[in-house]
C-alpha positions in Angstrom: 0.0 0.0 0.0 1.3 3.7 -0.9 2.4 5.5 2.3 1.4 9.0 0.7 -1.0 9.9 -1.7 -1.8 13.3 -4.0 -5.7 14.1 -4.7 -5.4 16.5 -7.6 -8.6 17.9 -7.2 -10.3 20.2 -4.7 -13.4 20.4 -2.5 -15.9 17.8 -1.3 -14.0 15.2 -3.1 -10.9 15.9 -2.4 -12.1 15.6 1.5 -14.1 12.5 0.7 -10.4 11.0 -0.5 -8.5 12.4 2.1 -10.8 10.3 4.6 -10.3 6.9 2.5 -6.4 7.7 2.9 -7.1 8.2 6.5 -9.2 4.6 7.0 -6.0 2.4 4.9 -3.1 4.7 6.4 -2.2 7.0 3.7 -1.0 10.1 4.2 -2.9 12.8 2.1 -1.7 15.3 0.2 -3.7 18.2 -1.2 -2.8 20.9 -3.9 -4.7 24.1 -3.9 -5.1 27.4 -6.2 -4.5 31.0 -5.0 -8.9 30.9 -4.3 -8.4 27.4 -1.8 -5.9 28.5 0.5 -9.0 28.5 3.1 -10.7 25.6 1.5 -11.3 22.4 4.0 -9.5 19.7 2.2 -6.2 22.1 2.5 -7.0 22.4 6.4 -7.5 18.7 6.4 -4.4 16.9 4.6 -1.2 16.5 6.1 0.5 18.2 3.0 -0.8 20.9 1.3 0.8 22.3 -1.9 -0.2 25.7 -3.8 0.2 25.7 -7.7 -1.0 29.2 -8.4 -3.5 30.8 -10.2 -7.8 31.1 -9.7 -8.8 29.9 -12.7 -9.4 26.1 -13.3 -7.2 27.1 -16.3 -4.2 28.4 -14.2 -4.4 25.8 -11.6 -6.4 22.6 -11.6 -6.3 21.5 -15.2 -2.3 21.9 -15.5 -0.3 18.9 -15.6 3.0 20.3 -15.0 1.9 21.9 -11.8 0.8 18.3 -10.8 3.6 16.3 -11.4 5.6 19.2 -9.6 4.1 19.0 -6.5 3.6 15.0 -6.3 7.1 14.9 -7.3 8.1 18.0 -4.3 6.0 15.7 -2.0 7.3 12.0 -2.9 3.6 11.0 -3.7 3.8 7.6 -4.9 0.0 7.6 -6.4 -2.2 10.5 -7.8 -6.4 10.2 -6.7 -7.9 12.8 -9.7 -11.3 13.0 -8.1 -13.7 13.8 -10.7 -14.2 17.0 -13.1 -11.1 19.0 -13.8 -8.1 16.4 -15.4 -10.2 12.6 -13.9 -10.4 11.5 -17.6 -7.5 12.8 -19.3 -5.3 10.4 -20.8 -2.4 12.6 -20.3 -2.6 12.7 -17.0 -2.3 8.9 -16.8 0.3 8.9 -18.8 2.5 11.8 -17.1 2.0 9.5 -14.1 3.2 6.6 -15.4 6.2 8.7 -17.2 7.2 9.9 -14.0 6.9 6.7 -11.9 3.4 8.0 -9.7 0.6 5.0 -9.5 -2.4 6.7 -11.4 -5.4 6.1 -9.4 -7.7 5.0 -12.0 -8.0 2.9 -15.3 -5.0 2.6 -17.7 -4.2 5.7 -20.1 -4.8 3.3 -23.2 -8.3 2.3 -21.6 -9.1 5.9 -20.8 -8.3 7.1 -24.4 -10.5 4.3 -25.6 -13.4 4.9 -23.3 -12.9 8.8 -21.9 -14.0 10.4 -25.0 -17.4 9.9 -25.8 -17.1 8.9 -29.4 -15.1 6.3 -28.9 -16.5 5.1 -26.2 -20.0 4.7 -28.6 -17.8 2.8 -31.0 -16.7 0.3 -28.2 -20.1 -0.5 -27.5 -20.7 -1.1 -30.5 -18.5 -3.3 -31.1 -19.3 -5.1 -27.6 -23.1 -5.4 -29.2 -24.9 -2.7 -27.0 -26.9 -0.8 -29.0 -25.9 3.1 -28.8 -28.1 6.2 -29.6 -27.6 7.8 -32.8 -25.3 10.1 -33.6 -22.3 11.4 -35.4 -19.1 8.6 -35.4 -17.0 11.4 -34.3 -16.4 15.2 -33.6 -17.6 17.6 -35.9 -15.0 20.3 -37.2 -17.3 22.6 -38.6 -20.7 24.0 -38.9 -21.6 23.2 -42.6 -20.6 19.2 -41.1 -22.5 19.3 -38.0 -25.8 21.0 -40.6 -25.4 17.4 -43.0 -25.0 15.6 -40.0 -28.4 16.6 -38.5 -30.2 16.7 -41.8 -29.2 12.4 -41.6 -30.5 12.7 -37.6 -32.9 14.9 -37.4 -33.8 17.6 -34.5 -34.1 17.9 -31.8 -30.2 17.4 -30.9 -27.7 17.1 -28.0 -24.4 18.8 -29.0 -22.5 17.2 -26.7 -18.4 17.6 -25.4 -16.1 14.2 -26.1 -14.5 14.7 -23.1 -15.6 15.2 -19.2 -19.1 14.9 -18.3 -21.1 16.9 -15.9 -23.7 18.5 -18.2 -20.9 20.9 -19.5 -20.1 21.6 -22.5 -23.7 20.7 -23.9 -26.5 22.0 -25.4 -29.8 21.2 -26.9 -30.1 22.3 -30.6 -33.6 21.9 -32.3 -33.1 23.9 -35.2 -30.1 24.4 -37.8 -30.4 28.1 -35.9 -29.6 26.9 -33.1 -27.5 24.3 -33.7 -24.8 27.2 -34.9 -24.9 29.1 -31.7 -25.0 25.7 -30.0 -21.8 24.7 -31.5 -19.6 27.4 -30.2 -21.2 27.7 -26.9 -20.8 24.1 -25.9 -17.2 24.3 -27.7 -16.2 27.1 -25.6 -17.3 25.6 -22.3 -15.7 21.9 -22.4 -12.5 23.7 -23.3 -12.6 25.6 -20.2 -14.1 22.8 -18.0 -12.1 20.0 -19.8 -8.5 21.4 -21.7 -10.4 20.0 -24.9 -12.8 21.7 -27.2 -14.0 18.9 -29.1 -18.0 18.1 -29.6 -20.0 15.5 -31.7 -23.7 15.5 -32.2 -26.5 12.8 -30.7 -29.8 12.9 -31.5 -32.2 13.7 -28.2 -34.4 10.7 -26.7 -38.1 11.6 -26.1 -38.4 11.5 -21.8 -35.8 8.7 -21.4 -34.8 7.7 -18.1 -31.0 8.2 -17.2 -29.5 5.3 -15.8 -26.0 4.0 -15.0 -23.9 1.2 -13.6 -21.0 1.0 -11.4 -18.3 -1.3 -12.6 -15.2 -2.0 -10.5 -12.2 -4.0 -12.1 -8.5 -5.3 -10.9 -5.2 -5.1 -12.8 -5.8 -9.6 -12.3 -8.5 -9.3 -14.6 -11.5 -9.4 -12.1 -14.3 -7.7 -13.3 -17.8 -6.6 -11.4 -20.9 -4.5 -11.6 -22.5 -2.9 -8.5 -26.1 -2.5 -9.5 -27.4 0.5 -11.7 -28.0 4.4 -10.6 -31.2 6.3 -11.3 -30.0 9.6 -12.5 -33.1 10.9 -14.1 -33.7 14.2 -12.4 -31.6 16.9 -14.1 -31.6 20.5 -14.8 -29.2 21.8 -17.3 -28.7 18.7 -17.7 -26.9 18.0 -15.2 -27.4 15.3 -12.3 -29.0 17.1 -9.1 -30.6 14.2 -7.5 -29.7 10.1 -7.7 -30.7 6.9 -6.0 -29.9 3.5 -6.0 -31.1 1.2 -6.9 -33.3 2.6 -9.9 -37.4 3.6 -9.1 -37.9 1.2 -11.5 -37.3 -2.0 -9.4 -36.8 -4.0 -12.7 -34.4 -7.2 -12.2 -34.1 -8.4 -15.6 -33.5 -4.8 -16.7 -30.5 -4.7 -14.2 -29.0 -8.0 -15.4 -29.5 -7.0 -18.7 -27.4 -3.5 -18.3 -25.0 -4.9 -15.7 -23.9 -7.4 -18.3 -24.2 -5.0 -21.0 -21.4 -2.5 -19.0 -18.9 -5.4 -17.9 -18.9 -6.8 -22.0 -17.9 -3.0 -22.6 -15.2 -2.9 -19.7 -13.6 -5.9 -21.1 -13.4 -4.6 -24.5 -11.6 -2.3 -23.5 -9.4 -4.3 -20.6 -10.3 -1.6 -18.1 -9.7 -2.0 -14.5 -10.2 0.5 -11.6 -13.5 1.9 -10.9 -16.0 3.5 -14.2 -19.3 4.3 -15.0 -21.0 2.8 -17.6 -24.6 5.2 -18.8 -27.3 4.2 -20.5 -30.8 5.4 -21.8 -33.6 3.7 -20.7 -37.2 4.7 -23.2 -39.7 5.4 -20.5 -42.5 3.9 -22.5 -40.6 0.6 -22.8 -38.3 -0.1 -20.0 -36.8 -3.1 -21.4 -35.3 -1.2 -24.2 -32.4 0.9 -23.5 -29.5 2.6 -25.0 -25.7 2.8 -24.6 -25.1 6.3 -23.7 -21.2 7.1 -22.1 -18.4 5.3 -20.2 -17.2 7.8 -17.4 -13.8 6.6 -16.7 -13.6 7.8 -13.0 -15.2 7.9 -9.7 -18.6 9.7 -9.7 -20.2 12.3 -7.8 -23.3 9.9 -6.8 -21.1 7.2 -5.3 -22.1 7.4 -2.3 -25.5 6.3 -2.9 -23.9 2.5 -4.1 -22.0 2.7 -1.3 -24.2 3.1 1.2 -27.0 0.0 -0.6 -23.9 -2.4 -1.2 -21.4 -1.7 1.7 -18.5 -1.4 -0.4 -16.0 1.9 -0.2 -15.8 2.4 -3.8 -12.9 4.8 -3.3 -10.8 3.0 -1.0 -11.3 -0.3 -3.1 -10.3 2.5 -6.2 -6.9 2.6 -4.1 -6.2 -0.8 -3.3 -6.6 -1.4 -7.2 -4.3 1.0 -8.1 -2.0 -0.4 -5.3 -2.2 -3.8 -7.3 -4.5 -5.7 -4.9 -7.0 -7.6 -6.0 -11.3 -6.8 -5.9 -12.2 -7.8 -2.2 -15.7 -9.0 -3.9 -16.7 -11.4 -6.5 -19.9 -10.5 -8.7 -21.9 -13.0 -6.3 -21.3 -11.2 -2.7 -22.5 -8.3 -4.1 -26.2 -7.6 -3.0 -28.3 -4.1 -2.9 -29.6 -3.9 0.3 -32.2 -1.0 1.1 -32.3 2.1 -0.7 -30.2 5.3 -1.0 -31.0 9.2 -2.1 -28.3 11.9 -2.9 -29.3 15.6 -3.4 -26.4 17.6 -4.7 -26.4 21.3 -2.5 -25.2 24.1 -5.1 -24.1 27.0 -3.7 -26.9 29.0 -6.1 -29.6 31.6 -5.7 -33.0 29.6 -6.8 -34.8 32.8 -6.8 -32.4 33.7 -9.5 -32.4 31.6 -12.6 -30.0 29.1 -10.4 -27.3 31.5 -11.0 -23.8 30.8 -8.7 -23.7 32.6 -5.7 -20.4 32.4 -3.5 -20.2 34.2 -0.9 -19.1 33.9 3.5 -20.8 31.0 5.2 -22.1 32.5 8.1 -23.7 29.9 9.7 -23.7 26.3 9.5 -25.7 23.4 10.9 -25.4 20.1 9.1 -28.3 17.1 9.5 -27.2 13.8 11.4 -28.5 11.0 12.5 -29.9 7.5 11.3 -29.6 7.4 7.7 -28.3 9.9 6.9 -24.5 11.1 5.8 -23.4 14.4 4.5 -19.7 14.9 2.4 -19.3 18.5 2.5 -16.6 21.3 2.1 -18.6 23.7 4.0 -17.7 25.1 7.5 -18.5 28.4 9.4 -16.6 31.2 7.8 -15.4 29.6 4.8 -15.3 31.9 1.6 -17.0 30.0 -1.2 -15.1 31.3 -4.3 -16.2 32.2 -7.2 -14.4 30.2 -10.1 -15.5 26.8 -10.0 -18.4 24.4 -10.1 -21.0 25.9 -6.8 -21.3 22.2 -5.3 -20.6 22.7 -2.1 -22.2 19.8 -0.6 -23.8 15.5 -1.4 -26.7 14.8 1.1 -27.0 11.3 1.6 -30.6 9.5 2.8 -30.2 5.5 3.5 -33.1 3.6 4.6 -34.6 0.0 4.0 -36.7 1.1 0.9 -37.0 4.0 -1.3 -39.8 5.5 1.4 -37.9 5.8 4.1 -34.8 6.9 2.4 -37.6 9.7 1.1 -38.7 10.7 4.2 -35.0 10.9 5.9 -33.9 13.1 3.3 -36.6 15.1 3.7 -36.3 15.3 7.1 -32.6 16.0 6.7 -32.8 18.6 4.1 -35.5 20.0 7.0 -32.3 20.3 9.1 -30.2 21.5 6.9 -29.1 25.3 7.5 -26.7 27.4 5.9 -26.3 31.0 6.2 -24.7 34.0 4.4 -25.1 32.2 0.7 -28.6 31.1 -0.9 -28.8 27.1 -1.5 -30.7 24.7 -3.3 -31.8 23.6 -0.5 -34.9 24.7 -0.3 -36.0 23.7 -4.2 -34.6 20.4 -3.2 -36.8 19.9 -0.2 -39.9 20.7 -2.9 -38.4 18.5 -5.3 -38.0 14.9 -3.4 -41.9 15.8 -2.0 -43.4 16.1 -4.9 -46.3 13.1 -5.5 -44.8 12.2 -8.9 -40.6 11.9 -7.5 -42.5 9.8 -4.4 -44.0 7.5 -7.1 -40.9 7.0 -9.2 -42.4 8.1 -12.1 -39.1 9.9 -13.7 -37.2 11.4 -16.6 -34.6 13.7 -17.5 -37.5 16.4 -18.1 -39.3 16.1 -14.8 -38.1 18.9 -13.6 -39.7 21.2 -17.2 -42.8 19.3 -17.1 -43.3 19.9 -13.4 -42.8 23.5 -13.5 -40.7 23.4 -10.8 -38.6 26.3 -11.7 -41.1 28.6 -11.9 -42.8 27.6 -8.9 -39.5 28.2 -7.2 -39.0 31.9 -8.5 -42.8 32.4 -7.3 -42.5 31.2 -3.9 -39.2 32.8 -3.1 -40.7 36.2 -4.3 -43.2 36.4 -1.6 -40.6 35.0 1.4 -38.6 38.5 1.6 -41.7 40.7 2.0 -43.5 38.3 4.6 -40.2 38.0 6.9 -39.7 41.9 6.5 -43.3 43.0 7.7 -43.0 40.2 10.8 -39.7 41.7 11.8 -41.1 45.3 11.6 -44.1 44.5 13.6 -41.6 42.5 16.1 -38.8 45.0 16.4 -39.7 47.7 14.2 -36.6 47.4 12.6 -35.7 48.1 9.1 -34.7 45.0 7.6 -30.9 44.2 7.1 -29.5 44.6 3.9 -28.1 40.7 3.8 -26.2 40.3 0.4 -25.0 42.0 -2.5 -25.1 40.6 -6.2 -24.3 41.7 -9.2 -26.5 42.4 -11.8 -26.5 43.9 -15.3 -22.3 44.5 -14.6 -24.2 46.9 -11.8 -24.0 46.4 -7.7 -27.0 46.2 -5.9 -28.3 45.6 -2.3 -30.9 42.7 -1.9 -32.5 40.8 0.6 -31.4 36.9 0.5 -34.9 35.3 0.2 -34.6 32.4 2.4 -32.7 34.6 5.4 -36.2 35.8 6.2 -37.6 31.8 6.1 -34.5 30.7 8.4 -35.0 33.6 10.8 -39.1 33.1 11.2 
């Protein structure tokens, strides 16, 4: 096992690592930009290394600033987390150049399976039928124009590296397929170091899910069980649960096998994500979709229903151990929730909104787990992703993992900064989440969003005439924001629903 270990990434993953290293006797190492010299996985590592710079551009997504401070730091392994450089062949490689144990699948695997086109081509080959698209990047606009008169709108334009929702865009017109183009080129090259997109024609109300595959360097391969990742916005994942609402066994075989015939194509080993499409009107049909080759943000969820530590079994893999579990010990036991907390004003179009944590009181008890980067005075900055927080609900079936998390997200209180908290607590009680009727446009066909923007608008106005009549106080002033490249003073909405 490695006695020290660098986690080139930052925030609630980079603390989720430093605690595996902690439980198998690693000692962590953190890197941080000129913005995280307060952040909590610098407080918490024994090492912590600056490289520099705010932007992801400057800091996070530069090899050489990497490999300089696992070098300065005798790492013997690397843990990328997920976002920023967790599928970039080069990375793997540089590691393996300079002697540091990549934590994660080979870098001929991740070439062959990181990048979304090829990836579709694998499982194609592997037999699993794929959603239809374009057989690799388009260069230009007049090729992306012949390539959807073939597909037909409407159309994802989607990034071939990274995931996330970034660097994608819905086009359902040639219109907007040229402004989609750009748009979605510009933002994977700034999330991902690569600028590349390919087209994929858009599945009427399918239902996101994926499965969790772990593999050895021995040549043991296994599935966890599949992911429901159905509810997004932007789409991007904001809530997931295992296993899927749609308590289908035969469909769970079916993809399980489907995503360990694609691993072994491509001899991968370490721990992936293989995502399908699943048609809502005929769950036994489904569609290959992308291989993330990393750890994901809704781990946790498998986790906590199978009782495996996906990211300290990532390590010993890397460390050249072999799987602790054969396909038959695993077993889903219960049902878990996660609801991703964004640091974002729901009042305002879901825009980022960093700012001073002020106050800070986390849920506990049975059930329920939280990995966070949040504590009482921290500065959330403004230059990456706003996830601040996972909120994890266990319980024996998909009820009373419902009801804990709404319990928990009842408990959940932080100040100074505007949360999704409160859209989330609507969100996992509405009657059609409960029933487990899902798709990646529930959130659209629910009107959520709008009935978000009309609650909040009343909350600021109700808590300002109680506190009048209480104190006769003018209200504080909470927050500024900017706004039409203008400052201007405005009352956080839900300071007013905390306080009363």
């Amino acid at each position: 096992m490695f006695k020290k270990l660098l986690i080139a990434n930052r925030g609630e993953i980079a603390v989720r690592i430093i605690r595996a290293c902690r439980d198998l006797g690693i000692s962590p190492v953190a890197i941080y930009s000129d913005a995280d010299q307060d952040a909590l996985h610098v407080k918490l590592a024994d090492e912590a290394v600056p490289i520099g710079g705010v932007s992801s551009a400057e800091s996070y997504l530069r090899i050489d600033k990497l490999m300089d401070a696992a070098s300065q730091t005798h790492a013997e392994a690397l843990h990328p987390g997920y976002g920023f450089l967790a599928e970039s062949e080069q990375l793997a490689q540089a590691c393996a150049d300079s002697g540091i144990c990549f934590v994660g699948p080979s870098p001929q695997a991740m070439a062959a399976m990181g990048k979304k086109v090829s990836s579709r081509a694998a499982a194609q080959e592997a037999g699993v039928p794929v959603v239809p698209g374009t057989p690799s990047p388009v260069r230009n606009v007049e090729e992306a124009l012949e390539a959807a008169r073939n597909l037909g709108f409407p159309l994802f334009v989607k990034a071939d590296a990274g995931g996330g929702g970034k660097g994608m865009r819905v086009a359902r017109n040639a219109e907007e397929l040229r402004a989609s183009l750009a748009s979605a080129a510009q933002e994977a090259e700034a999330a991902f170091g690569d600028p590349a997109v390919y087209l994929e024609r858009q599945l009427e109300r399918p239902r996101h899910i994926e499965v969790q595959i772990l593999g050895d360097r021995h040549g043991n391969l296994l599935h966890l069980g599949e992911r429901e990742c159905s509810v997004q916005r932007r789409h991007q994942k904001i809530v997931e649960e295992c296993p899927s609402a749609l308590h289908n066994e035969a469909l769970r075989e079916r993809l399980g096998q489907a995503a360990l015939a694609i691993a072994r194509n491509a001899g991968y080993y370490n721990a992936g994500t293989v995502e399908f499409l699943v048609e809502s009107k005929n769950p036994d049909s489904f569609y290959f979709l992308e291989v993330n080759t990393r750890l994901q943000v809704e781990h946790p969820v498998t986790e906590l229903v199978t009782n495996i530590d996906i990211v300290c079994e990532q390590i010993r893999i890397a460390a050249g151990e072999k799987l602790s579990w054969r396909q038959e010990d695993v077993r889903l036991r219960g049902a878990a929730i996660e609801c991703r907390i964004y640091a974002e004003d729901p009042a305002n179009n879901f825009l980022p909104a960093p700012g001073t944590v002020t106050e800070l009181a986390e849920p506990a008890g049975p059930g329920i787990r939280n990995d966070s980067a949040l504590y009482r005075g921290y500065e959330i900055p403004v230059h990456y992703d706003p996830l601040v927080s996972k909120l994890i609900a266990y319980g024996n079936d998909r009820d009373e993992a419902i009801r804990r998390m709404l319990r928990a997200l009842g408990e959940y209180r932080v100040g100074g900064i505007p949360t999704s908290v409160s859209f989330l607590r609507r969100l996992i009680s509405h009657p059609e989440f409960r029933s487990g009727n899902l798709h990646t446009g529930f959130l659209v066909d629910h009107h959520l969003f709008e009935e978000e923007g009309e609650e909040h608008a009343y909350i600021p106005l109700a808590g300002a005439a109680v506190e009048h009549l209480l104190t006769g106080k003018k209200p504080p002033e909470v927050r500024t924001q900017r706004n039409d490249n203008r400052w201007k003073q405005t009352a956080r909405p839900d300071f007013y629903w905390r306080k009363w």
